[in-house]
N, C-alpha and C positions, 0 to 999 in steps of 0.2 A: 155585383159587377165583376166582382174577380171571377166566379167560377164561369163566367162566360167567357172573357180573355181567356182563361187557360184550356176552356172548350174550344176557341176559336185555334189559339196557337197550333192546340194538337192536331187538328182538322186541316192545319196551313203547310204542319209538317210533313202529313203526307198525300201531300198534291201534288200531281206530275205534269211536267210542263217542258216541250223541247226547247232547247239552246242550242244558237250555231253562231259561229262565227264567220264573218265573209270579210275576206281580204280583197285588197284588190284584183281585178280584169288579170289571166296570164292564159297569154296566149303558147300552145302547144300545137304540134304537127300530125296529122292522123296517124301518123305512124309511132310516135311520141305516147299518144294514144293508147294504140295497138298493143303497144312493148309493156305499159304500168302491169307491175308485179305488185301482188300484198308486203307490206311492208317498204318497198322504195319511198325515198327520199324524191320529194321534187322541191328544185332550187326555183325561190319565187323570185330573189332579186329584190325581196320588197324593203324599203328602210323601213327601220324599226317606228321612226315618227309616221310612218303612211296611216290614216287612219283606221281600222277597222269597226265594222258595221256588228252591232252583237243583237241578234235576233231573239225574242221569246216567243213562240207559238208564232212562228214566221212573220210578227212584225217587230220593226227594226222601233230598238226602247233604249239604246244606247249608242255609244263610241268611245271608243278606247285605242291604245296603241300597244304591241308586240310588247313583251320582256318575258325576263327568263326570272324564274323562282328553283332556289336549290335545282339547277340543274331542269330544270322543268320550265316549258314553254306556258306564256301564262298574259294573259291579258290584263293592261291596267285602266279601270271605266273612267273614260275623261269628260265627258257629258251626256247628262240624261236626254233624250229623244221624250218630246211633249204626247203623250197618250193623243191617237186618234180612233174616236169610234169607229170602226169598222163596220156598223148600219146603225141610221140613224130611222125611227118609222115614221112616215106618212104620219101625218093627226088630219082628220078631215072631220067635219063634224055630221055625217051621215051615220043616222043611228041614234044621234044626239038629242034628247030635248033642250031648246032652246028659250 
């Protein structure tokens, strides 16, 4: 049994998977827009308590709120998001001996 855990773990460590974070709605002017440089700073306004949505493979699996770590912008997970399957199949019984 262990040399499968440590098969599995190794196989877990390298699995990629995207993360995003979504802060709250802010709304900007097209010309606002137009002007975004690499590297600018946009002022969101948002409180640190606002909730943030944290995304894995674009479904939302948590919530959390803003903080800062050593100088670094960092999210703290305040509740798990209940897994929903994304397809569930049809079962019909055509095909089936009954």
């Amino acid at each position: 049994m262990r040399e499968f855990r440590s098969a599995i773990e190794g196989d877990l460590r390298h699995a990629r998977m995207s993360l995003s974070a979504r802060l709250a709605p802010l709304s900007l002017t097209a010309r606002s827009i137009a002007d975004l440089a690499v590297g600018q700073v946009i002022q969101t306004n948002q409180h640190v308590e606002t909730p943030v949505e944290i995304h894995v493979n674009e479904q939302q699996r948590f919530v959390g709120t803003l903080g800062q770590v050593r100088r670094h912008v960092g999210v703290q997970l305040t509740e798990a998001v209940p897994g929903r399957p994304t397809f569930k199949p049809v079962r019909t019984t055509s095909g089936r001996i009954l």
